[in-house]
C-alpha positions in Angstrom: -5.9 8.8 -3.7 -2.6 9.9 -3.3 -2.5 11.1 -0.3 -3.4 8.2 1.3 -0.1 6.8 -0.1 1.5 8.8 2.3 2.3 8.3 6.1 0.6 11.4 6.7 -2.4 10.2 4.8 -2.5 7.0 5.0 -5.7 4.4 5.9 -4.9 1.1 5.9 -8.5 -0.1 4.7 -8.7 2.1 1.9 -5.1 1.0 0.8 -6.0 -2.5 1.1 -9.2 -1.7 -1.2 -7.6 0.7 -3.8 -4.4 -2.5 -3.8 -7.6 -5.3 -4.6 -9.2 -3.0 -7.0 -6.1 -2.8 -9.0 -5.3 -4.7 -11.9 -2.2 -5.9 -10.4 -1.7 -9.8 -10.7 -2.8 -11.6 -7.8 0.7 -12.5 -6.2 1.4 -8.7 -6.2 -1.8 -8.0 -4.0 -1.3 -10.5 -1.4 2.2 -9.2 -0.7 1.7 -6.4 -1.0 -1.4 -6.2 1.5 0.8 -8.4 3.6 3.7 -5.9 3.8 1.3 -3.1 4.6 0.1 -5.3 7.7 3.3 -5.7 8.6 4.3 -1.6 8.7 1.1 -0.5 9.6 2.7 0.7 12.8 6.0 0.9 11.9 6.1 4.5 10.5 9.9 3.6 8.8 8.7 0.6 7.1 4.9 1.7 5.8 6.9 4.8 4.0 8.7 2.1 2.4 5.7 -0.2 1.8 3.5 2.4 0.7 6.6 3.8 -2.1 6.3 0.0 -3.5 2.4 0.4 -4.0 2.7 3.8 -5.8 5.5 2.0 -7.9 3.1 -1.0 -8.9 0.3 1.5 -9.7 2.3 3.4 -11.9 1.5 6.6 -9.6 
């Protein structure tokens, strides 16, 4: 799971999945899966993006 909270790793559909089967609130989800749509392709950004996520998990 970790590693696909990486830029190496990363898979945007299992993010997404692994963010909605979270118990995060439901505000956090939706910005959060709207910030990863955003950086998706935007290497800089998704390492950012993807940080937040870990953060919000507690990973």
């Amino acid at each position: 799971m970790a590693d696909l909270l990486t830029p190496e790793g990363f898979d945007f559909d299992k993010v997404v999945e692994m963010v909605e089967g979270s118990e995060m609130g439901a505000f956090q989800k939706t910005a959060l899966k709207t910030s990863l749509e955003k950086a998706r392709d935007n290497p800089e950004v998704l390492e950012t993006v993807l940080g937040k996520i870990k953060e919000a998990m507690g990973l």
